[in-house]
N, C-alpha and C positions, 0 to 999 in steps of 0.2 A: 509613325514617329520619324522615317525619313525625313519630310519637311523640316522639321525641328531639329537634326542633327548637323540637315544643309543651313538650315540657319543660325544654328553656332555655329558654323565654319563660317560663316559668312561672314559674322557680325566679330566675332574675332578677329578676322584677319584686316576689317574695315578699322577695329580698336588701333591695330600695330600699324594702319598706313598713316598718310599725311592728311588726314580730316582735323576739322574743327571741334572744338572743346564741344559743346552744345550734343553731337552725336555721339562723342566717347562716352558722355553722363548717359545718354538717352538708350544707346545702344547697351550699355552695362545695366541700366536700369530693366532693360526689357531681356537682356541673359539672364538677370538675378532671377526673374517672376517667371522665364520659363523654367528653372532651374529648382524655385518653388513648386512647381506644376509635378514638374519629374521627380520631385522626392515626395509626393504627396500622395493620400490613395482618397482622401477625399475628395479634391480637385477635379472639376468635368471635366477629364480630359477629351472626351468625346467630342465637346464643344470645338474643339482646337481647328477642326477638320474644316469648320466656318470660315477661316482666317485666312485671306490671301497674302499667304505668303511667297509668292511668286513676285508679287509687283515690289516689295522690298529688294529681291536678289535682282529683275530689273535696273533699278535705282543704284542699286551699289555697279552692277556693270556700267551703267550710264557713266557715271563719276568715274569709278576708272578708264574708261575709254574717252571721255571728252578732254581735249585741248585747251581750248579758248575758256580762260578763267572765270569770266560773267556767267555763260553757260555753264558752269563747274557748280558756279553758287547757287545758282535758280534748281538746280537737282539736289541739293546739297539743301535748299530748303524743302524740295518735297520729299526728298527723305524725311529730314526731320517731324512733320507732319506726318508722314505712315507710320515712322517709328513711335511717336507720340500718342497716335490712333491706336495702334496694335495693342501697345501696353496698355491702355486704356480699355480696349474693350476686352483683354486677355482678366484685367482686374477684377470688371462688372461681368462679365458672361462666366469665365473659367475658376478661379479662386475660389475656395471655400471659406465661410470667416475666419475659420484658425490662420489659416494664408492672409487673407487680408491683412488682419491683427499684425502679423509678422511685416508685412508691409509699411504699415502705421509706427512699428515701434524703428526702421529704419528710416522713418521720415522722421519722427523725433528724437532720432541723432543730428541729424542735417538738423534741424531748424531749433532746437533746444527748446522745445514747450509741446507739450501733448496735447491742450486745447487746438493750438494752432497747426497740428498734424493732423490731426481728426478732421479738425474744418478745411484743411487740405486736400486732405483725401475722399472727405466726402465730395467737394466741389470735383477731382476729377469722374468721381463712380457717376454723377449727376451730369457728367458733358456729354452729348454728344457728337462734340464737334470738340476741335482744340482749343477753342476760347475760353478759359476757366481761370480762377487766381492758380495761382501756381508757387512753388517754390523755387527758383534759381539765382544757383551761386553766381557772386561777383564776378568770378572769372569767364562767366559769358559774356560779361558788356565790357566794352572798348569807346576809349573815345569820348568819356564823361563830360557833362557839362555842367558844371551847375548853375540852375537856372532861381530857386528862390528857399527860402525857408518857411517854415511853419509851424504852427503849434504842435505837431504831430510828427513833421519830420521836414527831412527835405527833399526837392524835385527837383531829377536832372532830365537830360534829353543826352541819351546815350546810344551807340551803336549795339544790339542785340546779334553778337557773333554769327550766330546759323541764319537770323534774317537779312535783307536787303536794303530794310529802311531802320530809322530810328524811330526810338520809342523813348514817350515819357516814362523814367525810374523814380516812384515813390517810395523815397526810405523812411523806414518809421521807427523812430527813436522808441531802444527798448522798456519799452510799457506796455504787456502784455496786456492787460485788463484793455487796453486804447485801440490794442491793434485787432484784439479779437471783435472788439464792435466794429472796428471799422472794415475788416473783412465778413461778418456778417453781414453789413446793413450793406457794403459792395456787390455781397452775392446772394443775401437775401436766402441764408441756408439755416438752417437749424443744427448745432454741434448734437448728434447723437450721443 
């Protein structure tokens, strides 16, 4: 459990420096679930031993020692990426469903609809890679554009905080019943 005690210190002390919003959410997200881990006895913790957690404490010394800003953000996105991956496979490999549930009913704080936190959640258990629908807050995108309207919502081309490039943001005007097909038929999942 050394590993894990190094990385809340790590990941603390990365919360209180000068990083982007994107890794405080992501970093807090992956201290709450190890944090589940540690109060849990049903939890594999065995599993954990799998998780290189080395190449995170890497990545955070990169960023504190690089200079040059460009170079700051290109680490700063592979953090985010490990970070993203860790919590992810700590969800599918180590959590018990009591844990998970607990995880689900924190995402349906964040996003106010439990269909839509289920179908959340299931799409991260089912990546395995970071490409999934996802949930993130407003205050990771900068730099909005708007670009058109629609039956469904509107589409901008926004700056995505922790990445490099811009991405289209599809917002979808609250209608749940609309948004849950259309997150379905987007990732083609089944709500359990």
């Amino acid at each position: 459990m050394d590993a894990i005690n190094n990385l809340f210190n790590s990941l603390n002390e990365l919360i209180k420096g000068d990083i982007n919003v994107r890794i405080i959410n992501l970093s807090n997200e992956l201290l709450e679930t190890l944090e589940i881990i540690e109060n849990c006895t049903s939890c594999k913790k065995d599993d954990i031993k799998e998780i290189d957690f080395d190449k995170l404490h890497k990545l955070i010394n990169e960023i504190e020692s690089e200079k040059e800003e460009q170079k700051k953000k290109k680490i700063i996105c592979k953090l985010d990426d490990e970070l993203n991956k860790i919590d992810n496979e700590l969800s599918r490999e180590v959590l018990c469903e009591g844990c998970k549930e607990k995880k689900i009913k924190k995402l349906i704080n964040k996003c106010e609809n439990e269909e839509m936190a289920r179908l959340l959640y299931q799409c991260k258990l089912n990546s395995y890679d970071n490409s999934y629908i996802r949930w993130i807050p407003f205050n990771e995108f900068e730099n909005i554009e708007y670009l058109a309207k629609g039956g469904f919502g509107e589409v901008s081309k926004v700056n995505w905080v922790s990445h490099l490039n811009s991405v289209v943001l599809k917002r979808i005007y609250n209608s749940s019943n609309s948004i849950l097909d259309i997150l379905k038929e987007v990732n083609n999942v089944d709500i359990p």
